[in-house]
Backbone as XML, in Angstrom:
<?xml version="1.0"?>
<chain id="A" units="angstrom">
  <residue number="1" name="UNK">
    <atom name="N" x="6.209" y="-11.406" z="-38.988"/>
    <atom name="CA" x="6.854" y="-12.349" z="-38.115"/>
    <atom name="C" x="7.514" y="-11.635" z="-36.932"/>
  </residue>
  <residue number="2" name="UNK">
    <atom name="N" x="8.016" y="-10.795" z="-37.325"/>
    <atom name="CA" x="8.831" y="-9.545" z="-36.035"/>
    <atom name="C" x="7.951" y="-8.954" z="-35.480"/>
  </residue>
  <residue number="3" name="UNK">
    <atom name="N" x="7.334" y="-8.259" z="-35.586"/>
    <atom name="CA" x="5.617" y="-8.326" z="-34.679"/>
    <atom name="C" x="5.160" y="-9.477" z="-33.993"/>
  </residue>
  <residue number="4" name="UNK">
    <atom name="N" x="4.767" y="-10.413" z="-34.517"/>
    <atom name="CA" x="4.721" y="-11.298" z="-33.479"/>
    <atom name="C" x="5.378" y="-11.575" z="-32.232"/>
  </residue>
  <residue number="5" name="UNK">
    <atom name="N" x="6.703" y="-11.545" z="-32.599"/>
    <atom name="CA" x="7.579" y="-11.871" z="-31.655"/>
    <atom name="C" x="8.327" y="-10.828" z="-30.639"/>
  </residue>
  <residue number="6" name="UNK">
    <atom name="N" x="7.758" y="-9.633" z="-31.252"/>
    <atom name="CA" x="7.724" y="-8.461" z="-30.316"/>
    <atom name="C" x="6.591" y="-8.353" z="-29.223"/>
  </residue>
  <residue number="7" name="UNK">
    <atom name="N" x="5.228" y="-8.848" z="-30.009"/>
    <atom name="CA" x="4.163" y="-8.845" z="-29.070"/>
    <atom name="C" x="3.910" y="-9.560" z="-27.986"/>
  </residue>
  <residue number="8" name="UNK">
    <atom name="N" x="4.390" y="-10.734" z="-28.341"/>
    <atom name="CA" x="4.913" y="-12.199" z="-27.428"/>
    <atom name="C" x="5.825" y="-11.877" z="-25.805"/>
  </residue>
  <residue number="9" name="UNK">
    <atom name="N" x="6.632" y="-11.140" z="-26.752"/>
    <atom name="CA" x="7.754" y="-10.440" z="-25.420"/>
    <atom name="C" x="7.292" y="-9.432" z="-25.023"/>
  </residue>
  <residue number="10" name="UNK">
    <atom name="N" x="6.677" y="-8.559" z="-25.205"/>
    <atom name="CA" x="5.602" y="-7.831" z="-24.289"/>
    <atom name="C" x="4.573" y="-8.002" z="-24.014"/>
  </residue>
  <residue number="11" name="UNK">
    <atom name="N" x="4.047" y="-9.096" z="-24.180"/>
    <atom name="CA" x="3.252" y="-9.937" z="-23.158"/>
    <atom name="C" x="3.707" y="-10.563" z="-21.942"/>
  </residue>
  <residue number="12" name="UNK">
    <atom name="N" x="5.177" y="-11.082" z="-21.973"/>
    <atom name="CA" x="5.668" y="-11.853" z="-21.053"/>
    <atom name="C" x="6.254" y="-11.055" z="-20.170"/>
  </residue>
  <residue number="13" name="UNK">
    <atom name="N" x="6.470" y="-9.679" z="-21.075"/>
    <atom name="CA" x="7.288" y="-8.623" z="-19.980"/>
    <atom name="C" x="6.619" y="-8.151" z="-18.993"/>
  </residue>
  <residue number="14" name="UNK">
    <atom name="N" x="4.908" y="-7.792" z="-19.611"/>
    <atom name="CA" x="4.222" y="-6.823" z="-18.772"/>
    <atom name="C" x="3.607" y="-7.946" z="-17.692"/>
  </residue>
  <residue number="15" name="UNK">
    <atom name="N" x="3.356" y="-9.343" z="-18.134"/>
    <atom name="CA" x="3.337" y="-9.984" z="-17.201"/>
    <atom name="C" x="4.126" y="-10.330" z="-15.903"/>
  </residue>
  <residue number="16" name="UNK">
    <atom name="N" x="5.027" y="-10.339" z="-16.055"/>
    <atom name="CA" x="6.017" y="-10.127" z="-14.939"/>
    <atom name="C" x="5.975" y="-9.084" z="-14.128"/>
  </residue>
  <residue number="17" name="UNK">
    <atom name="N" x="6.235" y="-7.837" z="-14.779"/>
    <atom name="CA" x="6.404" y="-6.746" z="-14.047"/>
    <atom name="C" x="4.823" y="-6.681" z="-13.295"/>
  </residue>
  <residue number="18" name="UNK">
    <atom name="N" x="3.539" y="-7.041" z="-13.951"/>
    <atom name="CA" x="2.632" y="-6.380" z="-12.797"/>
    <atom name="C" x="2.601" y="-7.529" z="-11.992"/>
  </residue>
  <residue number="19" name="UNK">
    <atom name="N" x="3.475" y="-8.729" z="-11.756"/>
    <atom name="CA" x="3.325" y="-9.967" z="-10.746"/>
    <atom name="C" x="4.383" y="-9.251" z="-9.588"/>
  </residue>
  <residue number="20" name="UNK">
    <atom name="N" x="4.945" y="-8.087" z="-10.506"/>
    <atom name="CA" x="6.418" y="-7.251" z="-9.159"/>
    <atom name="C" x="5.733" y="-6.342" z="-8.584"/>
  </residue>
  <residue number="21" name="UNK">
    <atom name="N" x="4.717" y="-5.953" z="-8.923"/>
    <atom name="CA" x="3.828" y="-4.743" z="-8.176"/>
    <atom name="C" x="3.022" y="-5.269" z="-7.249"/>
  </residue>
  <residue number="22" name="UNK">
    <atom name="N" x="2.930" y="-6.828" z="-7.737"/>
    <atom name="CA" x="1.430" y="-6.993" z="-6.589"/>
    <atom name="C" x="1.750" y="-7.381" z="-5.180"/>
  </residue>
  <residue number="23" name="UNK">
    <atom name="N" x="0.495" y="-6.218" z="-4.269"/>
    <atom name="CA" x="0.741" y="-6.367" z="-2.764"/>
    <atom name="C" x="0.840" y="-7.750" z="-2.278"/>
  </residue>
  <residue number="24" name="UNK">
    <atom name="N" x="2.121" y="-7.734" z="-1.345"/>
    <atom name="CA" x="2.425" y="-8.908" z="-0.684"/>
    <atom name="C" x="1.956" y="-9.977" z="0.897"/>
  </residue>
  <residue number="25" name="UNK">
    <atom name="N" x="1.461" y="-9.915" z="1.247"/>
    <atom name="CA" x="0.671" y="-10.479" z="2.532"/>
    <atom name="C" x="2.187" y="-10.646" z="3.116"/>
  </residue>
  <residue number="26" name="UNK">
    <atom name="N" x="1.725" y="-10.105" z="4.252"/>
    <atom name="CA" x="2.781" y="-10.359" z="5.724"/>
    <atom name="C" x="1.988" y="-10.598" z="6.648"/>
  </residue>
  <residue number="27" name="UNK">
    <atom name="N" x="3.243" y="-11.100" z="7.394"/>
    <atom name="CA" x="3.053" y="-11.048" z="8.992"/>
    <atom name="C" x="3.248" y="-9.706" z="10.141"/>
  </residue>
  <residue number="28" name="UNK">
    <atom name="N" x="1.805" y="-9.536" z="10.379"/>
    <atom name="CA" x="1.756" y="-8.142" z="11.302"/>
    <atom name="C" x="2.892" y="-8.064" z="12.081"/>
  </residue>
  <residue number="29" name="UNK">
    <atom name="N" x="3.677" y="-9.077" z="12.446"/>
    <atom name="CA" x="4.945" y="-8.750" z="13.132"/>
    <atom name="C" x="5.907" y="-8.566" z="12.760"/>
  </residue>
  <residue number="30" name="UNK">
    <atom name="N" x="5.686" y="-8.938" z="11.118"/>
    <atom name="CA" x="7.330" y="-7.941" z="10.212"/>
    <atom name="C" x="6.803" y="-6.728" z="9.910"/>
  </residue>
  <residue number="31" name="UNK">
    <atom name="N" x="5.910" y="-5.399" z="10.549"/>
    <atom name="CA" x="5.593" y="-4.352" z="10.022"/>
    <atom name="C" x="6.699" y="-3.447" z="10.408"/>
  </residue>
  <residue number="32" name="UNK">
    <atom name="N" x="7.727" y="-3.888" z="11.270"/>
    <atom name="CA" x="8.333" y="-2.584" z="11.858"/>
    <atom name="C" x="9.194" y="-2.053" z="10.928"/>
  </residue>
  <residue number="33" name="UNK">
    <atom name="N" x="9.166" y="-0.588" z="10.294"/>
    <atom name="CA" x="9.980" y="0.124" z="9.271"/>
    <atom name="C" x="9.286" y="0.382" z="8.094"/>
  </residue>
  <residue number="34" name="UNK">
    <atom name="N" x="8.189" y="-0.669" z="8.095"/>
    <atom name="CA" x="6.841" y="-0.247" z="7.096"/>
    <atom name="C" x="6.001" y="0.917" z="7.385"/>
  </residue>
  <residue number="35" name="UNK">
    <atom name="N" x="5.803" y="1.848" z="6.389"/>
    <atom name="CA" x="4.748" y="2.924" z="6.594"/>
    <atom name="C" x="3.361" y="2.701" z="6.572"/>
  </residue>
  <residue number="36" name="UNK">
    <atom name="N" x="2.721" y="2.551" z="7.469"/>
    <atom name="CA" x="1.420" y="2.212" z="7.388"/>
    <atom name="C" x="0.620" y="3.213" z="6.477"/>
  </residue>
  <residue number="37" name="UNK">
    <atom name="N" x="-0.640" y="2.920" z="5.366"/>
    <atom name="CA" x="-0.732" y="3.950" z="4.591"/>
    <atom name="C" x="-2.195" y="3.549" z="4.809"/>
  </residue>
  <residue number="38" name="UNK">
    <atom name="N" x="-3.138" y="2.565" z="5.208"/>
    <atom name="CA" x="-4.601" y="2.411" z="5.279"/>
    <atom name="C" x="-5.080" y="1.420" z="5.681"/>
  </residue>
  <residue number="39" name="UNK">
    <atom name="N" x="-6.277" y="1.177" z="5.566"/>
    <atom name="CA" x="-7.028" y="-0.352" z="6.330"/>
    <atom name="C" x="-8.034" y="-0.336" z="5.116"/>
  </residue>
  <residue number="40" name="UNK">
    <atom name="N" x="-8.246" y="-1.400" z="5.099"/>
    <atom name="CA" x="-9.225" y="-2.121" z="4.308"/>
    <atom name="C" x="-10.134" y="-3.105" z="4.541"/>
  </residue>
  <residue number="41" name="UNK">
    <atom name="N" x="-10.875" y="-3.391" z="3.450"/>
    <atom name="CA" x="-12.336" y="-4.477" z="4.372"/>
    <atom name="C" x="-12.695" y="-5.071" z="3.219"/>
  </residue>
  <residue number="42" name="UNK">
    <atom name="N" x="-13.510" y="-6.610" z="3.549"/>
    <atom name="CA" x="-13.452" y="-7.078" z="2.174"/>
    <atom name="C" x="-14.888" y="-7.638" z="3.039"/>
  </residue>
  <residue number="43" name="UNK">
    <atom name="N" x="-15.812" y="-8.230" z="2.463"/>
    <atom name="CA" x="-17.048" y="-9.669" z="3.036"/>
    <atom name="C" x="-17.507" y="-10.145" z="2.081"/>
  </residue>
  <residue number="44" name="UNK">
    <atom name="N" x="-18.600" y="-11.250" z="2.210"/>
    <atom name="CA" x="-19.227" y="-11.902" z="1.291"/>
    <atom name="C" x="-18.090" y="-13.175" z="0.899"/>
  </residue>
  <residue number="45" name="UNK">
    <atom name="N" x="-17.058" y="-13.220" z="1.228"/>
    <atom name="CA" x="-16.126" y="-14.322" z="0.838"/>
    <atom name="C" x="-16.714" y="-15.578" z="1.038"/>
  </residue>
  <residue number="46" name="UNK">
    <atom name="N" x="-16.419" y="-16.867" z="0.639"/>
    <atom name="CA" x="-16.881" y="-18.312" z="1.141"/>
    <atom name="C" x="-15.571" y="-18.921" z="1.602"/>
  </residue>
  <residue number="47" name="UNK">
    <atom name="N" x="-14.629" y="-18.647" z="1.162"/>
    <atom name="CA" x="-13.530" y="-19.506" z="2.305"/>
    <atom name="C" x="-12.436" y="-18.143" z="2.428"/>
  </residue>
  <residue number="48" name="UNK">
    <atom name="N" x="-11.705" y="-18.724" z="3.056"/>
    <atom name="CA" x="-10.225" y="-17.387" z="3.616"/>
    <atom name="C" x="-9.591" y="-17.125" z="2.436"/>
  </residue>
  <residue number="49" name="UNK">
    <atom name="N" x="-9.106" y="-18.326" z="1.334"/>
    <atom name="CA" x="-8.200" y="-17.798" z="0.495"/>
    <atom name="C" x="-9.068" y="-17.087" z="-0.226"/>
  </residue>
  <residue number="50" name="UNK">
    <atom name="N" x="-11.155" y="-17.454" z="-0.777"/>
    <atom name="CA" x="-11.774" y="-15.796" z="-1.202"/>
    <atom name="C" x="-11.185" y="-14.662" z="-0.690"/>
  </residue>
  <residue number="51" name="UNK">
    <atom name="N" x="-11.306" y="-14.571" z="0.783"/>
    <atom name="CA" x="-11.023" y="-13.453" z="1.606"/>
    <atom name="C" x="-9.798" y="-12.516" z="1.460"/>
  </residue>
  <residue number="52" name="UNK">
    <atom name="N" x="-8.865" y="-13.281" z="1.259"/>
    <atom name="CA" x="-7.095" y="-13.232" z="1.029"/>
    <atom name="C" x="-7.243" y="-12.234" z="-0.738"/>
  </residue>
  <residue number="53" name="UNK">
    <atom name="N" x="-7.557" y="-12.778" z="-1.070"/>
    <atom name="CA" x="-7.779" y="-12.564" z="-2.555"/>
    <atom name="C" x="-8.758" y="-11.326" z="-2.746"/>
  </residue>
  <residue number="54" name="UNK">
    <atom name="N" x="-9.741" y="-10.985" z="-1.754"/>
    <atom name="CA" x="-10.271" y="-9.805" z="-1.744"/>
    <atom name="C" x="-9.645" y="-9.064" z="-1.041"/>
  </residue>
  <residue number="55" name="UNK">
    <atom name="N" x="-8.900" y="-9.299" z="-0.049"/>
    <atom name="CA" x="-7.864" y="-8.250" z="0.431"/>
    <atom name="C" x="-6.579" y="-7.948" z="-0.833"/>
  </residue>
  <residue number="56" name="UNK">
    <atom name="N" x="-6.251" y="-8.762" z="-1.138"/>
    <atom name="CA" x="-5.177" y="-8.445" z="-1.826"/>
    <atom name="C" x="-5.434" y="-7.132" z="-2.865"/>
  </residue>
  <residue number="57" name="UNK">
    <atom name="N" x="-6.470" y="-8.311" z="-3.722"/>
    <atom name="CA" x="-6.724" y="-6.867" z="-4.530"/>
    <atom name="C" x="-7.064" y="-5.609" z="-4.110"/>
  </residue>
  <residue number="58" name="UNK">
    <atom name="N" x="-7.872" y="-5.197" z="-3.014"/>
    <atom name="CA" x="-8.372" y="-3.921" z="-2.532"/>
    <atom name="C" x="-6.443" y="-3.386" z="-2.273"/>
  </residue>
  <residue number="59" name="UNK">
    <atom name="N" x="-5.687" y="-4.166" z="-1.549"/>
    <atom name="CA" x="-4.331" y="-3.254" z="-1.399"/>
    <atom name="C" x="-4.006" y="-2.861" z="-2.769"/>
  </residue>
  <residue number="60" name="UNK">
    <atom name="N" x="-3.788" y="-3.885" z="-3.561"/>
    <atom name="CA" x="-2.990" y="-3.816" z="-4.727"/>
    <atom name="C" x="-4.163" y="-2.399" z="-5.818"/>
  </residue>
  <residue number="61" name="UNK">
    <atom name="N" x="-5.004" y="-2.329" z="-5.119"/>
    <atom name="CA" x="-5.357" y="-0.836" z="-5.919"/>
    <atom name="C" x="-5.580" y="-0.010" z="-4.922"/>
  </residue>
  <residue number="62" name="UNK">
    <atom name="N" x="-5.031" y="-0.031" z="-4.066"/>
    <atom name="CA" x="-4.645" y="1.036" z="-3.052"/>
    <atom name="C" x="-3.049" y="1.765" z="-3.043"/>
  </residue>
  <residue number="63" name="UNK">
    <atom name="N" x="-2.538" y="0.845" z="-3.661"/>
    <atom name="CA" x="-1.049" y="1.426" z="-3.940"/>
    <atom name="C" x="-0.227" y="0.601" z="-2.631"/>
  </residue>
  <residue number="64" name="UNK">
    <atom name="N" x="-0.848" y="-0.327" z="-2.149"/>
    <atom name="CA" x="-0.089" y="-0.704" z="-0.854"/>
    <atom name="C" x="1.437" y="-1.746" z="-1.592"/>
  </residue>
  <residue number="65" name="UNK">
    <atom name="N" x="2.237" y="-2.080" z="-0.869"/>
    <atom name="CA" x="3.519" y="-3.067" z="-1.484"/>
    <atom name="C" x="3.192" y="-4.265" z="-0.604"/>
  </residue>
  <residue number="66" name="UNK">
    <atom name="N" x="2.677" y="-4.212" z="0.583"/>
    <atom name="CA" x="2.640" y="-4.930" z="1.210"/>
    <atom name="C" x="1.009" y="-4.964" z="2.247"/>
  </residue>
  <residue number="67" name="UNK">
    <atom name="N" x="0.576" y="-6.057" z="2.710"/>
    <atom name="CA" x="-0.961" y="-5.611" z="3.653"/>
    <atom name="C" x="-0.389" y="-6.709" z="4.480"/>
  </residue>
  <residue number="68" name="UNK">
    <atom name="N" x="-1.133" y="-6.460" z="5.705"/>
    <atom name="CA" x="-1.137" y="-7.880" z="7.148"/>
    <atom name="C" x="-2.377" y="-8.005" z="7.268"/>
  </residue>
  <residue number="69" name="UNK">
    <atom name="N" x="-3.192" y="-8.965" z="7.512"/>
    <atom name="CA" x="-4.518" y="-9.413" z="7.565"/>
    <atom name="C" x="-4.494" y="-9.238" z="8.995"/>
  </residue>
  <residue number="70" name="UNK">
    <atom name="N" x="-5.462" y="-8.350" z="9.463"/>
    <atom name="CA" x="-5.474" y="-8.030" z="10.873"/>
    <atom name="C" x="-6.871" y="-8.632" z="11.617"/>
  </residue>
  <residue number="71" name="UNK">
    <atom name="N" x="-7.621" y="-8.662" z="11.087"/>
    <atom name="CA" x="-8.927" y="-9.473" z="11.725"/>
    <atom name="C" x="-9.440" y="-10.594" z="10.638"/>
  </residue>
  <residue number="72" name="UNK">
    <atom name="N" x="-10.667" y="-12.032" z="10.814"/>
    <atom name="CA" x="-11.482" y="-12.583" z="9.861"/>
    <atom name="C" x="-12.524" y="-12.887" z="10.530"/>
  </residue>
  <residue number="73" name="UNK">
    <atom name="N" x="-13.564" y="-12.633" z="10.372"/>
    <atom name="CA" x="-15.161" y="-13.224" z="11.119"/>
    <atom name="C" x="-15.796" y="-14.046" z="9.874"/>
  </residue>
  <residue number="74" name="UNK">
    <atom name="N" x="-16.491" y="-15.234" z="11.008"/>
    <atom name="CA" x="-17.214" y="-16.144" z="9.799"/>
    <atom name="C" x="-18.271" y="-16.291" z="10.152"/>
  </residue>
  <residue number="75" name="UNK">
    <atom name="N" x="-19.343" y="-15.082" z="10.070"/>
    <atom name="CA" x="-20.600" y="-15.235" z="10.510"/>
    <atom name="C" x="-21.064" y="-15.269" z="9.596"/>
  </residue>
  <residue number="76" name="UNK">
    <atom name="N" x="-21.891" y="-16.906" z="8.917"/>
    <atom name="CA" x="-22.573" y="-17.039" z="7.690"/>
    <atom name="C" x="-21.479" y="-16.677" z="6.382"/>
  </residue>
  <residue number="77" name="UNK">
    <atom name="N" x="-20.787" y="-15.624" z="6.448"/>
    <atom name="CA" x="-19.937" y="-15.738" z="5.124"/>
    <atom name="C" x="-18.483" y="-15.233" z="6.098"/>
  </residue>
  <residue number="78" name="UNK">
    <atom name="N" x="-17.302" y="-15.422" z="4.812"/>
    <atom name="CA" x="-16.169" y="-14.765" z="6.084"/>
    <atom name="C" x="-15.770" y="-13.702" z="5.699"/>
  </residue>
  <residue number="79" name="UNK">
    <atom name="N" x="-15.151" y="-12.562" z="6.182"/>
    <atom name="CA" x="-15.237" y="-11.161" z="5.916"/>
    <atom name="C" x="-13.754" y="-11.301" z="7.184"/>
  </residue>
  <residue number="80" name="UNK">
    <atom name="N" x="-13.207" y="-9.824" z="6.106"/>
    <atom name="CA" x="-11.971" y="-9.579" z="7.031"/>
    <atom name="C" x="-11.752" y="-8.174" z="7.268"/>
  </residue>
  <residue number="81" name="UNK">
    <atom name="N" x="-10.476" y="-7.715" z="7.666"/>
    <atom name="CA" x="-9.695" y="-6.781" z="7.801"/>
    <atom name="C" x="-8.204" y="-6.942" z="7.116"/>
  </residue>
  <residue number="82" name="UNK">
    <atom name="N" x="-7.220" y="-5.358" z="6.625"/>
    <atom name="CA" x="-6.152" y="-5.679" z="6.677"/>
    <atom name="C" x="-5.750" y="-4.571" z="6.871"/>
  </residue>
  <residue number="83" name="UNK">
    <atom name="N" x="-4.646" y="-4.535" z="6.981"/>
    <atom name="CA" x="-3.614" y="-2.795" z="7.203"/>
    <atom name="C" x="-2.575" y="-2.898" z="6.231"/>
  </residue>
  <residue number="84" name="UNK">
    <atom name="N" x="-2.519" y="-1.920" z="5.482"/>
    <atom name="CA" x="-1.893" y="-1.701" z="4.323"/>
    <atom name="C" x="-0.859" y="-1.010" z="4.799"/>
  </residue>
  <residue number="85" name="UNK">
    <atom name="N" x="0.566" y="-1.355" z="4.107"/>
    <atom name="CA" x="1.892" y="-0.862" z="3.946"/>
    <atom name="C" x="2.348" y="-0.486" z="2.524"/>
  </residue>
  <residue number="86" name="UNK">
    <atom name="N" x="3.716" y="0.369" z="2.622"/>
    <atom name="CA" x="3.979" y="0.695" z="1.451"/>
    <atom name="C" x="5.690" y="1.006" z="2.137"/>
  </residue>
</chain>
């Protein structure tokens, strides 16, 4: 029964904490004081929030805290850019 309820709460813990790690989308105009650390590229998306969601993750295993979506083209599929902060 105490196992259970240990496992339960570290489920809910580790859930949280990696929702505190994950890169945050900004606005390229709150970058000032942010360290810029890379750029990234995502395509093949079918709508923006795909796109958003392939950026995110590429930051969030880049080590970024934060990315700004800096370009999106929708030729036939939509594909972006972002610039990663930390």
């Amino acid at each position: 029964m105490k196992t259970t309820k240990y496992a339960a709460a570290a489920l809910i813990l580790s859930t949280l904490s990696f929702g505190a790690f994950a890169a945050q989308s900004i606005n390229p105009a709150d970058t000032s004081g942010l360290d810029k650390i890379g750029v990234v590229s995502a395509d093949g998306a079918t709508t923006l929030d795909g796109l958003e969601a392939k950026l995110a993750a590429k930051a969030e295993a880049a080590g970024a805290t934060s990315y700004a979506i800096t370009s999106a083209n929708t030729n036939n599929k939509i594909s972006g850019t972002a610039t990663l902060y930390k």
